[in-house]
TIBADREN-28078 format. One line per field, with one value per residue (C-alpha): residue in three letters; residue number from 0; x, y, z. Coordinates in steps of 0.02 Angstrom, whole numbers. Each point is the difference from the previous one (the first is absolute). Layout:
% residues N
res	c(ALA/...)
n	c(NUM/...)
px	c(X/...)
py	c(Y/...)
pz	c(Z/...)
% end
This chain:
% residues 270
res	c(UNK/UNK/UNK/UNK/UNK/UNK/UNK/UNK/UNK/UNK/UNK/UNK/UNK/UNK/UNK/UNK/UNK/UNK/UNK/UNK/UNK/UNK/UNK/UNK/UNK/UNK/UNK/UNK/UNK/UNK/UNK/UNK/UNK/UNK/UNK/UNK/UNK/UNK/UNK/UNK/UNK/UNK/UNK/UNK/UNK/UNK/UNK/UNK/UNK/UNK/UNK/UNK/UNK/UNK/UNK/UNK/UNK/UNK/UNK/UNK/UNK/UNK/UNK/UNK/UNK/UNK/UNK/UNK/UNK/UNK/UNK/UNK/UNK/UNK/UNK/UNK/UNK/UNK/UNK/UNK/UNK/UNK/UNK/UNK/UNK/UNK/UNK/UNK/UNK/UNK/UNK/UNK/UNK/UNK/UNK/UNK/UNK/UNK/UNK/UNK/UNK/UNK/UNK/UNK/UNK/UNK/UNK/UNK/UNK/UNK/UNK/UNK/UNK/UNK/UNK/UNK/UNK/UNK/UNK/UNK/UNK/UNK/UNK/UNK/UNK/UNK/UNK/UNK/UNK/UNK/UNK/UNK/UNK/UNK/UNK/UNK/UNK/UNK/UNK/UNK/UNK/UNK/UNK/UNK/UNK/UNK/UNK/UNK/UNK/UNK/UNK/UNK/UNK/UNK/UNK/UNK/UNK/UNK/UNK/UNK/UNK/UNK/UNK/UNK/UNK/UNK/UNK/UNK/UNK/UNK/UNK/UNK/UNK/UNK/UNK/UNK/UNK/UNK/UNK/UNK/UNK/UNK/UNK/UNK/UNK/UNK/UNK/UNK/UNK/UNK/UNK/UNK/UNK/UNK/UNK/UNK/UNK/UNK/UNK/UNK/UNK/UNK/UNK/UNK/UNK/UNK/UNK/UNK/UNK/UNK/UNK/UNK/UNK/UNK/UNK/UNK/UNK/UNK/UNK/UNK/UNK/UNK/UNK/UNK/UNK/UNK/UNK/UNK/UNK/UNK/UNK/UNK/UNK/UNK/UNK/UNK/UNK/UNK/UNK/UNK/UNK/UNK/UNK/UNK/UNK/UNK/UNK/UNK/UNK/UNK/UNK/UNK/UNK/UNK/UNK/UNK/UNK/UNK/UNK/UNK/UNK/UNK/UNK/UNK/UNK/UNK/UNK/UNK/UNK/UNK)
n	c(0/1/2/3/4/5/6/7/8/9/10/11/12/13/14/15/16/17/18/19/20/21/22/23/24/25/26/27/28/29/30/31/32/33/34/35/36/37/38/39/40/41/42/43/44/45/46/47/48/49/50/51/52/53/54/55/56/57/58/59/60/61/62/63/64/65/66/67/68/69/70/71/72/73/74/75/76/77/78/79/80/81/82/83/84/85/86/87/88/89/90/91/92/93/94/95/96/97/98/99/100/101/102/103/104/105/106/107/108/109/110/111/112/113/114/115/116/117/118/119/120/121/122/123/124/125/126/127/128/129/130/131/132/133/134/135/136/137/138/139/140/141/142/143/144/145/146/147/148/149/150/151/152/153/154/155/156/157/158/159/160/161/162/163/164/165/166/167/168/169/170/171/172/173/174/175/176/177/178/179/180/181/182/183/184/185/186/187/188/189/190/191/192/193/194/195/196/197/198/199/200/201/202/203/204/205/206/207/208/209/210/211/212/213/214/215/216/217/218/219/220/221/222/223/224/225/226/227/228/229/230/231/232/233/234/235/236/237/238/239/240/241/242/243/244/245/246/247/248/249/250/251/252/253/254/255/256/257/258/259/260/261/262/263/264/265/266/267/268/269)
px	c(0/63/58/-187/-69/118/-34/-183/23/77/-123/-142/67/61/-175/-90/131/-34/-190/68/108/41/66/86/-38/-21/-103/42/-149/60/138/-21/84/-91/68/-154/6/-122/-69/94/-124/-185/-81/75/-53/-171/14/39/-144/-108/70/-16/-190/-6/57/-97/-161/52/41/-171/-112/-57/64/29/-106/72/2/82/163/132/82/177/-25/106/157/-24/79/-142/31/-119/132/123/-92/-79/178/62/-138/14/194/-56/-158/17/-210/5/147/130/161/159/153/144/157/76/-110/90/11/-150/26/52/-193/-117/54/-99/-147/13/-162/-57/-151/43/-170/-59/-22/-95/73/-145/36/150/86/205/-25/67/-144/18/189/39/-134/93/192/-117/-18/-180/-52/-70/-106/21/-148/-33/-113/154/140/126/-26/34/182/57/-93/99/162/-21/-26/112/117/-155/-43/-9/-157/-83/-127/-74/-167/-115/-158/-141/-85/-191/0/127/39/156/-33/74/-4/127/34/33/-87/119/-57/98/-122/-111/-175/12/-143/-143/-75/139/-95/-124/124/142/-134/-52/182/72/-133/35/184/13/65/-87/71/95/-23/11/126/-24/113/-113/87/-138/-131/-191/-37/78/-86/-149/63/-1/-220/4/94/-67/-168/69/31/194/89/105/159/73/200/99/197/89/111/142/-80/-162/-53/-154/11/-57/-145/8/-197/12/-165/-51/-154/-100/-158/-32/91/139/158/130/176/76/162/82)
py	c(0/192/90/94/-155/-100/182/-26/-170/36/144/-115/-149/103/70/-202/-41/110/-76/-189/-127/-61/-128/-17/-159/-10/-100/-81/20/-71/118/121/-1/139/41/11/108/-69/32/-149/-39/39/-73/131/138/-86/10/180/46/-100/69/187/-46/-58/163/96/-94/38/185/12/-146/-33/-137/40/-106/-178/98/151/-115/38/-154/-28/-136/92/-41/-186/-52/-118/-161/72/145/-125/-129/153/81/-169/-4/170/-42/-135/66/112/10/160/81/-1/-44/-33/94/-94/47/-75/-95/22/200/64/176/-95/-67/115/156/51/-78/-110/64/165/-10/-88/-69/93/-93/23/-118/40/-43/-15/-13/1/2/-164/-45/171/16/-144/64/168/-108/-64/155/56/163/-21/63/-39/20/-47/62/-8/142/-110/-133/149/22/-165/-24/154/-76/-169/76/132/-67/38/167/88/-92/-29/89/-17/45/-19/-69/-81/-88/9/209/32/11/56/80/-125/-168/-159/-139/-110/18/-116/-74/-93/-93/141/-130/-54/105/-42/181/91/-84/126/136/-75/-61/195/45/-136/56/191/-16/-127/62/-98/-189/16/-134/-30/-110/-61/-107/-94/-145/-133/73/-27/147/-28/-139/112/136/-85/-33/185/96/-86/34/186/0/-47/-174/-73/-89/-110/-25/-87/54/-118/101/-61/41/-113/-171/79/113/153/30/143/74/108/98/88/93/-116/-126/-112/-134/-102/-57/-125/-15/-90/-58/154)
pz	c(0/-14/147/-3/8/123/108/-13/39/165/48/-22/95/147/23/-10/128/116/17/-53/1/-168/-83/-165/-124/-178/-132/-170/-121/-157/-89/174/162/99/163/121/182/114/171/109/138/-82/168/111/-104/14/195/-25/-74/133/145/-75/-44/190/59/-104/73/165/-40/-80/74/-187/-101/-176/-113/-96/-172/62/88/-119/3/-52/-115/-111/101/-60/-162/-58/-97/-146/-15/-35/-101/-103/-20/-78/-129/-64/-43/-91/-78/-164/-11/61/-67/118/-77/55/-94/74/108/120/113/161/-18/-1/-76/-167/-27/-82/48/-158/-59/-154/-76/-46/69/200/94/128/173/136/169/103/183/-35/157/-3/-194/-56/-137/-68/10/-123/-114/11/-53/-132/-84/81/59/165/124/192/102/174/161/113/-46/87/-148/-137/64/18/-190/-60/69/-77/-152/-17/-130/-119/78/-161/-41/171/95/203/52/155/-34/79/-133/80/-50/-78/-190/-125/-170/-90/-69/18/-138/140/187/120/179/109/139/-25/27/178/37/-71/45/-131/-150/-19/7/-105/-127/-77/40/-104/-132/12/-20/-125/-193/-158/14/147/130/189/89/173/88/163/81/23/125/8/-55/-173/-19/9/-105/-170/-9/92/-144/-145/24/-6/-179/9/-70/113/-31/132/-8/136/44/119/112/109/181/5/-66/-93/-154/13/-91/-136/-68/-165/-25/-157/-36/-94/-27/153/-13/126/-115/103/-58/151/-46/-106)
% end
């Protein structure tokens, strides 16, 4: 990286620190080796945010309600981040190409897009950033958005080799919306709550460009079993993909929605 960036670099991880402990990893998606900073302990940041709920009810005498709790599931680094990231370096469907370099060195891989035209992606909830951080080595212009502004900087970090074509935002996905459109709308374990449907639904269909497509990465829960019959009947198609991933016996599960007929399409084994 250039000294600006290197400078950046620092600024931004002195400032998670402070807040965090971290810990540094990386991931090989195909051609890519992206280096990945993570928060180390994600149950003790968990226990923070109890206890300063707890004292806030004491303070107060009012608990806040279940869908006000901002909890930090952000500070997780989900399977379906993984299993999703390993796809999309594999997967030319939506545009994302690879140009080469040197595998170990990040900086060498796409630090221009390939195509004129790059895909625009949207990694909604997007936590540290992994999903959208490989589309953004694959040559993507991407959008991170997340409730929790703690999840933005660790997103920016992650992805800061490709900062000339990246983007943060806070969201909340139940009221807010962007003025623009994505050829690709990424979710990592976004499903869990079977609530969020009838928010991310019109979102998904507000911010969606002519022929994009959904991705969502959900690692085997009930309530994906539900979501299939639930979307469909919505006026999307559904394809279901599966991605093995190193950490857990069962593949993660991958569900690409387009607006379409009603209809359920299976393609297990991809």
């Amino acid at each position: 990286m250039s000294d600006d960036a290197n400078a950046l670099q620092r600024r931004l991880r002195h400032r998670i620190a402070r807040r965090y402990a971290l810990v540094d990893t990386s991931f090989t998606f195909g051609p890519l080796t992206i280096p990945f900073t993570r928060v180390s302990d994600p149950d003790r940041v968990l226990d923070e945010v109890a206890a300063e709920e707890d004292r806030l009810e004491r303070v107060s005498g009012v608990r806040a309600p279940s869908d006000q709790l901002h909890l930090p599931y952000w500070a997780e680094l989900w399977d379906s981040a993984v299993g999703m990231g390993q796809w999309l370096a594999k997967s030319s469907r939506f545009g994302l190409q690879g140009s080469g370099g040197n595998a170990s060195d990040p900086a060498t891989l796409n630090r221009e897009p390939r195509t004129l035209n790059p895909p625009n992606v949207l990694d909604l909830g997007c936590g540290m950033g992994l999903a959208g951080t490989v589309a953004a080595a694959l040559g993507a212009r991407v959008l991170f958005a997340d409730l929790e502004p703690p999840a933005l900087l660790f997103a920016q970090l992650n992805s800061l080799q490709w900062r000339q074509r990246v983007r943060t935002r806070q969201l909340n996905w139940q009221t807010d919306r962007f003025g623009e459109r994505f050829d690709l709308i990424l979710g990592a374990d976004i499903l869990y709550e079977r609530k969020q449907w009838d928010h991310l639904e019109p979102f998904w269909r507000a911010h969606l460009a002519p022929g994009g497509s959904v991705l969502l990465g959900e690692p085997g829960r009930m309530t994906g079993d539900l979501f299939g019959d639930w979307i469909t009947t919505r006026g999307w198609t559904l394809v279901r993909h599966e991605e093995p991933v190193a950490t857990r016996m069962r593949p993660i599960r991958l569900f690409e929605l387009r607006v379409g007929e009603p209809r359920l399409d299976t393609d297990e084994h991809r």
